[in-house]
BAKEMI-322200 format. One line per 2 residues: number of its first residue (from 1); their letters; for each residue x, y, z of N, C-alpha, C, O. Coordinates in steps of 0.1 Angstrom, whole numbers. Each point is the difference from the previous one (the first is absolute). Layout:
N
NUM = A = X/Y/Z/X/Y/Z/X/Y/Z/X/Y/Z | ...
This chain:
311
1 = XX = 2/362/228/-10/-10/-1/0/-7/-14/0/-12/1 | 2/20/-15/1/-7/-10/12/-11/1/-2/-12/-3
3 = XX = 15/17/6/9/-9/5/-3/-12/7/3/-11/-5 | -9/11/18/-6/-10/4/-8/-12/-11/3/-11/-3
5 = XX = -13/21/0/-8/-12/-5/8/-7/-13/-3/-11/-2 | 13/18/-6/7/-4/-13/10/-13/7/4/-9/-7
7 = XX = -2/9/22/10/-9/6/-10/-10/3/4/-12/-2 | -13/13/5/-11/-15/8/-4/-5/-17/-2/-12/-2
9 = XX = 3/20/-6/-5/-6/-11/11/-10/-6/-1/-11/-6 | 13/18/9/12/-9/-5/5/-13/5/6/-8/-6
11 = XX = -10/9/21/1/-8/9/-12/-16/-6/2/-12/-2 | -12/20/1/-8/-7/-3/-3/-8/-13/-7/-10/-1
13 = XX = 14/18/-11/6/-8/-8/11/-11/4/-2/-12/-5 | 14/14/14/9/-4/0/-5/-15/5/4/-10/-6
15 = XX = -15/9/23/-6/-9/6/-4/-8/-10/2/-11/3 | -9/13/-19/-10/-10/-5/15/-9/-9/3/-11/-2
17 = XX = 4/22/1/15/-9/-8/4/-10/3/5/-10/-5 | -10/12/21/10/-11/10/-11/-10/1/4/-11/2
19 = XX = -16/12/-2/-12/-10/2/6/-12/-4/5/0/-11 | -5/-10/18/0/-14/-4/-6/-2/-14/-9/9/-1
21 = XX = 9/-17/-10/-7/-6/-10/-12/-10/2/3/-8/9 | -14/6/-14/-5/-13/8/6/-6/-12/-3/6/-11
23 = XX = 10/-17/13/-1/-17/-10/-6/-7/1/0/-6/11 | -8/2/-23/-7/-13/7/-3/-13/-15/-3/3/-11
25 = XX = 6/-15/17/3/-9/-13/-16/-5/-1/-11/2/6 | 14/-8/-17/-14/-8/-2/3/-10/-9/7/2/-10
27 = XX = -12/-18/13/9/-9/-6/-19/-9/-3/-9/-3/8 | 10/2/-22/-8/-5/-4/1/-14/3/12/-2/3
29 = XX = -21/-10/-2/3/-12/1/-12/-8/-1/-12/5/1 | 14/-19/-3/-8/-7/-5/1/-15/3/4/-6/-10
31 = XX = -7/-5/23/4/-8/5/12/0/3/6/-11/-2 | 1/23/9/12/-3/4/3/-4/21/7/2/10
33 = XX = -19/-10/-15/3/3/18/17/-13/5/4/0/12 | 1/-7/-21/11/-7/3/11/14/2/9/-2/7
35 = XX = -10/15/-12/12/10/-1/-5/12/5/10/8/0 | -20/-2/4/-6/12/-1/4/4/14/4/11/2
37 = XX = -4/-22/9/3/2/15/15/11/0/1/11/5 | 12/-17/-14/11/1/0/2/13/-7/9/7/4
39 = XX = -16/-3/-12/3/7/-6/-6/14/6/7/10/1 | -19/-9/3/-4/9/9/8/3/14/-1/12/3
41 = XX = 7/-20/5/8/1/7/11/9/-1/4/8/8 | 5/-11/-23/12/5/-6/-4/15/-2/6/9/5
43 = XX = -18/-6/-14/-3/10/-4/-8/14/12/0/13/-1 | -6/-24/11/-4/12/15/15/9/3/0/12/2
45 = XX = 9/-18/-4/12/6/6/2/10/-6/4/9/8 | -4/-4/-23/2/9/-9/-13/13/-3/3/10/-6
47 = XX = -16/-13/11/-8/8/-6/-13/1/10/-4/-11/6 | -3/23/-3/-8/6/11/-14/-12/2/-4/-4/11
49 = XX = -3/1/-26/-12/-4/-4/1/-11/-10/8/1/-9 | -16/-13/12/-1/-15/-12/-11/3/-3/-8/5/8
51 = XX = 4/-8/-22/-7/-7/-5/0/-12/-5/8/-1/-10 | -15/-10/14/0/-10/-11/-15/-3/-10/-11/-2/5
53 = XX = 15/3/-18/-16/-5/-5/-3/-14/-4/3/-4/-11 | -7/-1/18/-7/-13/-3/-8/-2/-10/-12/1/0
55 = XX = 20/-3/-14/-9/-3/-9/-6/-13/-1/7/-9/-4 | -19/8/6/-10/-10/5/11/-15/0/0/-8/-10
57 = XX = 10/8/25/3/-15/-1/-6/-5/5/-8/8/6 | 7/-22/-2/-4/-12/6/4/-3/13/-7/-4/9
59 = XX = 21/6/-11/3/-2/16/0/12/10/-8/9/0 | 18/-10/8/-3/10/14/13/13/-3/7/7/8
61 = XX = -7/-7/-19/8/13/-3/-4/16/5/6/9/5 | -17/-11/-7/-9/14/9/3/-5/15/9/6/6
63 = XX = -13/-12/-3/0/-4/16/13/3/6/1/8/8 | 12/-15/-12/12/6/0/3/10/5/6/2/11
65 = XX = -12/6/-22/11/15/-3/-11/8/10/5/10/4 | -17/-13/-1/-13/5/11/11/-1/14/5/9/7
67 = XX = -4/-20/-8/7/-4/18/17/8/2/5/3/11 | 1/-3/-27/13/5/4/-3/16/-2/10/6/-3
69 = XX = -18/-1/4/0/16/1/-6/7/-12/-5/11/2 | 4/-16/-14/0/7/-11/-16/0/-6/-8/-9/-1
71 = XX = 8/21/-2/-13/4/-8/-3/-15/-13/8/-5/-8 | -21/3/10/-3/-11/-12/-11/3/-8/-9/2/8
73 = XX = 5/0/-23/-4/5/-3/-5/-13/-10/5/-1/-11 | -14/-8/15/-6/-12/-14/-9/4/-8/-11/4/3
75 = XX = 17/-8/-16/-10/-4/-11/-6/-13/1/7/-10/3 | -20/11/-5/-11/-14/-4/6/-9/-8/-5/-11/1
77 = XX = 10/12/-5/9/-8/-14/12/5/-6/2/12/-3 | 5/-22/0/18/6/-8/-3/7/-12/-5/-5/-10
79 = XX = 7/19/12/-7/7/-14/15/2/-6/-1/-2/-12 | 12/5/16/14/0/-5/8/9/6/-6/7/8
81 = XX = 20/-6/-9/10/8/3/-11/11/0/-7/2/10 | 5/8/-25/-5/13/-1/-8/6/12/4/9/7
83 = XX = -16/-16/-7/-7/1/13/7/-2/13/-6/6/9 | 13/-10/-7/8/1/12/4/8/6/-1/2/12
85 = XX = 11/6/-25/9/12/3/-15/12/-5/2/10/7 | -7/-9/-10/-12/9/-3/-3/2/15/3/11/4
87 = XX = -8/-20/6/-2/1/9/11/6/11/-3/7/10 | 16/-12/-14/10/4/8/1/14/1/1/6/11
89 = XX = -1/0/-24/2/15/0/-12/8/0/1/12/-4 | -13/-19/7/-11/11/2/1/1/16/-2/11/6
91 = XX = 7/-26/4/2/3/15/12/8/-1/-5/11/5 | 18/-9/-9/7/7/-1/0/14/4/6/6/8
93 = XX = -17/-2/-20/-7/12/2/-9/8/12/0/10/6 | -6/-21/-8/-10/3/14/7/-1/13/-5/6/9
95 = XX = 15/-13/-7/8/9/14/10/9/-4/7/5/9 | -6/-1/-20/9/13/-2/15/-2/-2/8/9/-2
97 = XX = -6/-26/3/17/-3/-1/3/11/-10/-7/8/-7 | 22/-11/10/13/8/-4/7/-6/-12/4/7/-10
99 = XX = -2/-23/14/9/-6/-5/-11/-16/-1/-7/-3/10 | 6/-2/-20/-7/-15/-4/9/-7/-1/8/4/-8
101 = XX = -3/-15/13/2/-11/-1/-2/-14/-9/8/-8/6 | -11/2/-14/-7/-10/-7/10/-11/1/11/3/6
103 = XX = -13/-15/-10/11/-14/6/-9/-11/1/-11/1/4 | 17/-9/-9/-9/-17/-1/-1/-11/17/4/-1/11
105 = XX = -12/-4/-19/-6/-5/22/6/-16/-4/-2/-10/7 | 10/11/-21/5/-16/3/14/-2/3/7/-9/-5
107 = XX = -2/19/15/14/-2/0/12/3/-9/11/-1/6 | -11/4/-18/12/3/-7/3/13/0/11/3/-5
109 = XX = -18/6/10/8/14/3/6/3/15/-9/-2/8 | 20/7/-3/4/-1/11/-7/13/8/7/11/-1
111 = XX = -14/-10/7/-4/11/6/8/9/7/-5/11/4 | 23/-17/-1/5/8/10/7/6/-13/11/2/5
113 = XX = -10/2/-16/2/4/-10/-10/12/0/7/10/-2 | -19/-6/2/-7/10/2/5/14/4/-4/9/-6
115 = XX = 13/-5/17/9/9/0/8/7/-12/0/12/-3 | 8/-24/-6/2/9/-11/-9/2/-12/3/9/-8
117 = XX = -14/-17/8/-8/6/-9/-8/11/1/-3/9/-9 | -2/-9/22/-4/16/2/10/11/1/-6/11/1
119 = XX = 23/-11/0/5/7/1/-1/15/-16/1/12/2 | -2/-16/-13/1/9/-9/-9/13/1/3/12/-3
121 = XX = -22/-18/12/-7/6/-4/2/7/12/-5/11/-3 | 10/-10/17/5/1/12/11/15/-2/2/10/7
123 = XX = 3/-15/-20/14/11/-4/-4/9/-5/6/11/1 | -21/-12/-11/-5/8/-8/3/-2/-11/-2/9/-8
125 = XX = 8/-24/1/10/1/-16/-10/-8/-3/3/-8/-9 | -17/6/13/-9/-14/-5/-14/2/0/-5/5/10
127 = XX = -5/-9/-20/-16/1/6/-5/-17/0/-9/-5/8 | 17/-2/-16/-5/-12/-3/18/-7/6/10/5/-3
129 = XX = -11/-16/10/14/-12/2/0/-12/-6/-7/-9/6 | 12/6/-15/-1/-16/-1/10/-11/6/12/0/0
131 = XX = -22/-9/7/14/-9/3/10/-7/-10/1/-12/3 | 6/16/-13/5/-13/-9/10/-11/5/9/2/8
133 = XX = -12/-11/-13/3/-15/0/9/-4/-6/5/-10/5 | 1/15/-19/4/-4/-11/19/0/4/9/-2/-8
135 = XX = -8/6/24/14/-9/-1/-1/-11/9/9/-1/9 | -20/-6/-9/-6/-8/10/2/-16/-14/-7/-2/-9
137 = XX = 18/-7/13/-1/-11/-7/-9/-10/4/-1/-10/-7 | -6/12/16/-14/-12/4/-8/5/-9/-2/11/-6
139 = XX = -7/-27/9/-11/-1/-14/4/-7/-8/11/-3/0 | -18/-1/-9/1/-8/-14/6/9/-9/-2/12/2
141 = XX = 8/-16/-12/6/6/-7/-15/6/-12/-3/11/-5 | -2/-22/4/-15/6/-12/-9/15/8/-5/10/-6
143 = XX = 7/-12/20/-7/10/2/9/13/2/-6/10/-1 | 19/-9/4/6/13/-4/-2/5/-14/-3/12/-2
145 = XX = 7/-24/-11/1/5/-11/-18/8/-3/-2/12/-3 | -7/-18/4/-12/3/0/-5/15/7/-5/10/-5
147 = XX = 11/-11/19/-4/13/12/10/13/-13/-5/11/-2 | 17/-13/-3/5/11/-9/-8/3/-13/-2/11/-3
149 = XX = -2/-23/-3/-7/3/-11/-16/9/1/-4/10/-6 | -2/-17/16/-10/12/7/0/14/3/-7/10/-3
151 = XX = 24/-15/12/5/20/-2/2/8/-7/4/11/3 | -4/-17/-16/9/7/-12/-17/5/-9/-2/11/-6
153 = XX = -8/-22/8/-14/6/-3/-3/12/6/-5/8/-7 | 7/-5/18/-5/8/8/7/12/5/-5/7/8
155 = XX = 18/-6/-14/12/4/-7/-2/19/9/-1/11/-5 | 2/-16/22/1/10/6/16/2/8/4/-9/7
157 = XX = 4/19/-10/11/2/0/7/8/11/-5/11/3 | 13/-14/3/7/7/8/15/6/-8/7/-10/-4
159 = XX = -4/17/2/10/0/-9/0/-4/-10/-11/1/-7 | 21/-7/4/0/-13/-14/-4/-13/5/-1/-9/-9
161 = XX = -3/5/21/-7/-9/6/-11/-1/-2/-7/11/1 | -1/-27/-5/-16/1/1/5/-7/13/10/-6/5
163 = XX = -26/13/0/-6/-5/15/-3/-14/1/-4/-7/-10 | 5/3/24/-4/-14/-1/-13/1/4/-5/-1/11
165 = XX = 0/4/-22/-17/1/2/-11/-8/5/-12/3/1 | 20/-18/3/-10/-8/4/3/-1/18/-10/-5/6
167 = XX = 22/9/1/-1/1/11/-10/8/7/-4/11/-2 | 1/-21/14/-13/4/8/7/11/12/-6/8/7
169 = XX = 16/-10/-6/7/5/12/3/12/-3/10/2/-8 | -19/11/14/5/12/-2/-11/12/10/-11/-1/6
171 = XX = 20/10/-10/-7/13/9/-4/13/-9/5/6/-10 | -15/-3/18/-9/10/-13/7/15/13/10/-2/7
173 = XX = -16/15/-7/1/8/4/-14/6/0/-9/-6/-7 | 6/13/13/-15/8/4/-5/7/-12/-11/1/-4
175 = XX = 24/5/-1/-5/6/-14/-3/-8/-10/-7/5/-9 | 13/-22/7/-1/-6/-12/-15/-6/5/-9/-3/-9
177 = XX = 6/2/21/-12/-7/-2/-10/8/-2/-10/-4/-7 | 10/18/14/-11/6/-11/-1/3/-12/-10/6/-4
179 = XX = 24/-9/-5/-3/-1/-19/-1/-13/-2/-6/-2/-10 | 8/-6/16/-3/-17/-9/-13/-10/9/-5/1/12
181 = XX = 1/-9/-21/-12/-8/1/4/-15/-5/8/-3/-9 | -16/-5/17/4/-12/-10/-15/-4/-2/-10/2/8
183 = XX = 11/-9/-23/-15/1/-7/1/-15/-5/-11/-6/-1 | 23/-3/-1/1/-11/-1/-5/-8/14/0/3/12
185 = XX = -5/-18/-19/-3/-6/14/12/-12/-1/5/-3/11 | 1/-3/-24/9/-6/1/17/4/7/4/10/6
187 = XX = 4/-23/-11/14/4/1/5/12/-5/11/5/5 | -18/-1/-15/4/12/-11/2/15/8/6/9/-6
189 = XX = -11/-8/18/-1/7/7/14/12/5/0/12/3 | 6/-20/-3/15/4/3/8/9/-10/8/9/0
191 = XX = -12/-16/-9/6/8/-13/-13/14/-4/3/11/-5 | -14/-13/7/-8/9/0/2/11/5/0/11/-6
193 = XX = 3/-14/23/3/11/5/16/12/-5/3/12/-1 | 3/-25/-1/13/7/-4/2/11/-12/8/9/-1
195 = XX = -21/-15/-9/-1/8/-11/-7/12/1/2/10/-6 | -13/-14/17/-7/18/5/5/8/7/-3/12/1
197 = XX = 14/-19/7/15/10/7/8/9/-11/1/12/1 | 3/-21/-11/8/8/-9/-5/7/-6/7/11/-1
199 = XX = -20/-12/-8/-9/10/-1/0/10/7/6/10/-5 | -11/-9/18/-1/10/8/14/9/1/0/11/6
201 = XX = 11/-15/-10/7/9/6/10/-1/12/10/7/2 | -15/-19/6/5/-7/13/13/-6/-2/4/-7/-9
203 = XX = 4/11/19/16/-2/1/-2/-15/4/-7/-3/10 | 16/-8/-18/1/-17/1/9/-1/3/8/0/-10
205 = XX = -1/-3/23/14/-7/1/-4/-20/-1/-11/-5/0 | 20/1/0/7/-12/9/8/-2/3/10/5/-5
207 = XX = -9/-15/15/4/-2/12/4/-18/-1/-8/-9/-3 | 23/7/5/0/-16/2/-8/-5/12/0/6/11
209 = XX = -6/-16/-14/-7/-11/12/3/-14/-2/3/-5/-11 | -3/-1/21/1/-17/-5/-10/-4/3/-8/5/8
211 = XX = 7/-15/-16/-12/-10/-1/3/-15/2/11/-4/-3 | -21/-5/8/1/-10/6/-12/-7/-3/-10/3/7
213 = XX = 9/-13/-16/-13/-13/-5/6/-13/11/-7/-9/2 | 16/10/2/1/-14/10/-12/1/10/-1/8/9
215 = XX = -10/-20/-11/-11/-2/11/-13/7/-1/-9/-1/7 | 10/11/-23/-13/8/-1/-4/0/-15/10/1/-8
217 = XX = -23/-2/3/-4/-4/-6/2/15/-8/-2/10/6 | 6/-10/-19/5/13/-4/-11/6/-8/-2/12/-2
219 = XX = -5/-20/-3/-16/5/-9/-8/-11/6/4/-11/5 | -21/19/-8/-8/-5/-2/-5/-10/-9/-6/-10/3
221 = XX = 9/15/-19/-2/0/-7/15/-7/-9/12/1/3 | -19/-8/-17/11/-7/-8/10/14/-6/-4/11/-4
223 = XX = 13/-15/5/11/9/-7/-3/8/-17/4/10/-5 | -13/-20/0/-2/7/-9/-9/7/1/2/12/-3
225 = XX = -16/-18/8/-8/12/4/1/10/3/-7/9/-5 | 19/-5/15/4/9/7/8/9/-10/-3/12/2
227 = XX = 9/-13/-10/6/4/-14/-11/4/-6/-2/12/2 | -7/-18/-10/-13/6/-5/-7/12/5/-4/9/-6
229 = XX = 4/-12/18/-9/13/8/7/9/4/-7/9/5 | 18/-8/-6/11/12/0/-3/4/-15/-6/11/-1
231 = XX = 9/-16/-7/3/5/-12/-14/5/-6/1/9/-9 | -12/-12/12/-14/0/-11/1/15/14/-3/11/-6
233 = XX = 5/-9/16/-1/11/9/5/12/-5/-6/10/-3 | 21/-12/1/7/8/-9/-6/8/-13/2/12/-2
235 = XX = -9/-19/-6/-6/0/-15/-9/8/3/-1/12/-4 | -7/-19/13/-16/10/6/6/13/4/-1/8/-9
237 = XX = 9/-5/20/7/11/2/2/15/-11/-6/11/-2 | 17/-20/-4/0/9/-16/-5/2/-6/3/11/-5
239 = XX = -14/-20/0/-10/1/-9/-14/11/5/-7/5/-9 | 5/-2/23/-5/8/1/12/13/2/2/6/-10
241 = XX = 2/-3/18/14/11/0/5/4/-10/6/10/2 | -5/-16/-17/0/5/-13/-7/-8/-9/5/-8/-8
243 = XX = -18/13/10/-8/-11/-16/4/2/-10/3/-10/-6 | -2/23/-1/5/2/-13/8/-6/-3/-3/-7/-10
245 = XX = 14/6/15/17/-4/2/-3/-15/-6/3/-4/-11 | -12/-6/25/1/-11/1/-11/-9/-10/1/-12/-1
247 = XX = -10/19/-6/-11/-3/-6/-1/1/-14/-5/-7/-9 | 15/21/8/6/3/-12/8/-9/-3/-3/-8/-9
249 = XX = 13/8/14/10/-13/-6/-5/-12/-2/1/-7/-11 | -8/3/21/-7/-14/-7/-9/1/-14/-2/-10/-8
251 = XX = -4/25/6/-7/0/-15/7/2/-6/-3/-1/-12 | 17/5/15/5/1/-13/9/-11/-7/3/-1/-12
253 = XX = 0/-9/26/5/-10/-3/-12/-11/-12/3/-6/-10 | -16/6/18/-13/-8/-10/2/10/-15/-4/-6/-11
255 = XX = 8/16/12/-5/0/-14/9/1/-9/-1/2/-12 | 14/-4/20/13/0/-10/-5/-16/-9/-1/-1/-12
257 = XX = -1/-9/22/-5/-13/-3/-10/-2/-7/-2/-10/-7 | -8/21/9/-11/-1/-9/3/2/-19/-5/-5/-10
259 = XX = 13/14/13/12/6/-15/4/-7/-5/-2/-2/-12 | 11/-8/21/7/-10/-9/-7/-14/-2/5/-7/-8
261 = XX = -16/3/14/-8/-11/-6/-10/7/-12/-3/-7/-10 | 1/18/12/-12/9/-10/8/1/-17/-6/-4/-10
263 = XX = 26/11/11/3/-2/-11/0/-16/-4/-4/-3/-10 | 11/-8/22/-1/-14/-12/-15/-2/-4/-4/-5/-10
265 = XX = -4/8/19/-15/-7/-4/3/5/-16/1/-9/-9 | 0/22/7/-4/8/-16/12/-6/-6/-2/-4/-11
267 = XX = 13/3/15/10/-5/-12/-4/-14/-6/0/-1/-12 | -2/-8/20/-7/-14/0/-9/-3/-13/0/-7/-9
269 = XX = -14/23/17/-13/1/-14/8/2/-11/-4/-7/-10 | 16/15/9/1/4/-14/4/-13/-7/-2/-6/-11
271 = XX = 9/5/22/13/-16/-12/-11/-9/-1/-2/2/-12 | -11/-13/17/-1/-9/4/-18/6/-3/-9/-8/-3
273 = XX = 7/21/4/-18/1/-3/-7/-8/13/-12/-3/0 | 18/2/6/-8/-2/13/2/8/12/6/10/0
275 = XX = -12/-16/13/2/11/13/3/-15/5/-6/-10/-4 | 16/11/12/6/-9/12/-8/2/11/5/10/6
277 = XX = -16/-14/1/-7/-1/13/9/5/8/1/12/4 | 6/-22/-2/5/-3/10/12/21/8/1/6/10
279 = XX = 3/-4/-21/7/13/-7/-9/12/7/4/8/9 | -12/-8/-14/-12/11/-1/-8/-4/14/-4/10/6
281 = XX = 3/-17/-2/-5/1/11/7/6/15/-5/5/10 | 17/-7/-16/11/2/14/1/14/-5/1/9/8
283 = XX = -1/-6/-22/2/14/2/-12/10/7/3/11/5 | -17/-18/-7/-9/10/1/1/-2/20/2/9/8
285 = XX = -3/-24/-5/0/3/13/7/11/8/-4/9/7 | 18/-11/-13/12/8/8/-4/15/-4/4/9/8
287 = XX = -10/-7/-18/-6/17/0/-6/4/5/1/12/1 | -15/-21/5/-8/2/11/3/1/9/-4/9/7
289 = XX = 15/-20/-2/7/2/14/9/15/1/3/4/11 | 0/2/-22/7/14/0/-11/11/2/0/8/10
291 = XX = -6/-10/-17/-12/12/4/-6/3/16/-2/11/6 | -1/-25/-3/-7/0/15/11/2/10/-2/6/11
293 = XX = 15/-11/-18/8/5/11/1/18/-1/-5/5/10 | 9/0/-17/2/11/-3/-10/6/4/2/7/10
295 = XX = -17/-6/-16/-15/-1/10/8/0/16/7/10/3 | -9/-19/6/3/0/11/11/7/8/0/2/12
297 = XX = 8/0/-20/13/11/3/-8/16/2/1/6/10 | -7/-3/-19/-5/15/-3/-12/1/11/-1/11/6
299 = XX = -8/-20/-3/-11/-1/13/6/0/6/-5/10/6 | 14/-13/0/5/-5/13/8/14/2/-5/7/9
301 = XX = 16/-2/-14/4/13/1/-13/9/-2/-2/5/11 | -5/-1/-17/-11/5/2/-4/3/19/3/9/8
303 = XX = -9/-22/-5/-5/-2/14/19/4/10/2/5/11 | 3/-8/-20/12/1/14/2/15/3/2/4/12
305 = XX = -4/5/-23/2/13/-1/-6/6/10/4/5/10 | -20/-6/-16/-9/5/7/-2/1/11/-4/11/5
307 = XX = 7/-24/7/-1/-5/14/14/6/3/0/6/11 | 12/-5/-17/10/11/6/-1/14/-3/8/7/5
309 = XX = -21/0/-16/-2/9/4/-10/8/14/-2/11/4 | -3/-26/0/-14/8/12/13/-6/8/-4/3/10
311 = X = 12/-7/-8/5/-5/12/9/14/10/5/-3/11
């Protein structure tokens, strides 16, 4: 009898090994109803469950992705990428997927490409996939040099490789989505997540993908913007994930400056029996600005401590 039941038990491990995975994509979007049809199409082929989230567009982008099969999930209004994929991976959750999906609804990711990007986490060598682009010669040349300099901010590594941290095109695994969150509502989002992956511990491959801007609007948003809000995301990021580190250095950068305007102010008095305004004033500001930074470094680790000790 022990025999028996030690065999139905193994059996019955062996059965859940073999269980199918559920996959399921979720492609954020935002007036894409000129590309959304096509792309849902490409991607039914590859994966169990759609979502699309309709971040509050105007046109019939919900309606669409309603008629061609796929779960739609609208926001009242374009609150941003963040919110999108926020939403993505809380449905995620709630049907219990296996494997997430994520991919843009304006056409430049190829959906029949989805096979190898889920393959790592499929093998077990992956918790997070990125699609990279970077042997992909389409695009403007400003915006490759730009998409690397972002990655080098956000300076998440595969190897001696940084990630292409701004690609949208990737696959999470069941275990990364219950360590990561996205808290950004902007573009910055991407690189957010990537940084609370690595934190966590989570295995990052990539994966070549091509990309394609012929016929699809590639941002929302001005190129620089889009640069800004990756980067001020980045900052925010670290600046909480290490205050000391990042709060510190800025005080001690103000008060190196506060030093060297404080000695000419006094060298000046001595030669000359006066105070230079202009001298002394930059010095006292920039010591103020050291203190409060330095101040806000020590609160802020303070509170960060604490909330990961009740956690």
């Amino acid at each position: 009898m022990h025999e028996t039941g030690e065999a139905e038990t193994l059996t019955g491990i062996a059965e859940q090994e073999k269980k199918p995975k559920l996959t399921v994509a979720a492609i954020p979007a935002y007036n894409e109803e000129q590309t959304i049809a096509k792309v849902l199409i490409h991607t039914s082929k590859h994966v169990d469950k759609i979502l699309v989230v309709d971040d509050g567009s105007t046109d019939d982008t919900g309606l669409i992705a309603e008629r061609l099969g796929a779960t739609a999930v609208r926001h009242d209004q374009n609150l941003g990428k963040g919110a999108a994929l926020r939403s993505s991976i809380k449905w995620a959750k709630h049907i219990d997927a296996d494997i997430l999906i994520t991919l843009d609804a304006d056409g430049q990711h190829n959906p029949d490409e989805i096979p190898n990007v889920i393959a790592p986490i499929l093998t077990g060598e992956a918790d997070v996939v990125v699609g990279s682009r970077r042997h992909s010669k389409n695009g403007p040349a400003y915006r490759r040099f730009g998409g690397r300099l972002l990655d080098r901010a956000t300076d998440v590594r595969v190897g001696e490789s940084v990630v292409d941290a701004q690609s949208g095109f990737r696959a999470y695994s069941r275990r990364s989505l219950d360590r990561i969150s996205a808290g950004e509502y902007g573009m910055g989002v991407d690189s957010e997540i990537l940084m609370k992956a690595r934190d966590a511990g989570l295995r990052i491959v990539e994966v070549p993908v091509t990309v394609s801007y012929s016929g699809s609007r590639t941002s929302k948003h001005n190129p620089v913007y889009h640069a800004f809000d990756v980067f001020f995301s980045v900052v925010k990021y670290v600046s909480i994930r290490h205050p000391l580190l990042f709060y510190g250095g800025f005080s001690a950068v103000m008060f190196a400056i506060a030093l060297v305007f404080g000695f000419q102010t006094l060298d000046l008095y001595s030669k000359w029996g006066r105070v230079v305004t202009n001298l002394a004033l930059i010095s006292i500001a920039t010591g103020i600005l050291g203190f409060l930074s330095l101040f806000t470094g020590v609160i802020l680790f303070t509170l960060i401590t604490v909330i990961r000790t009740r956690e």
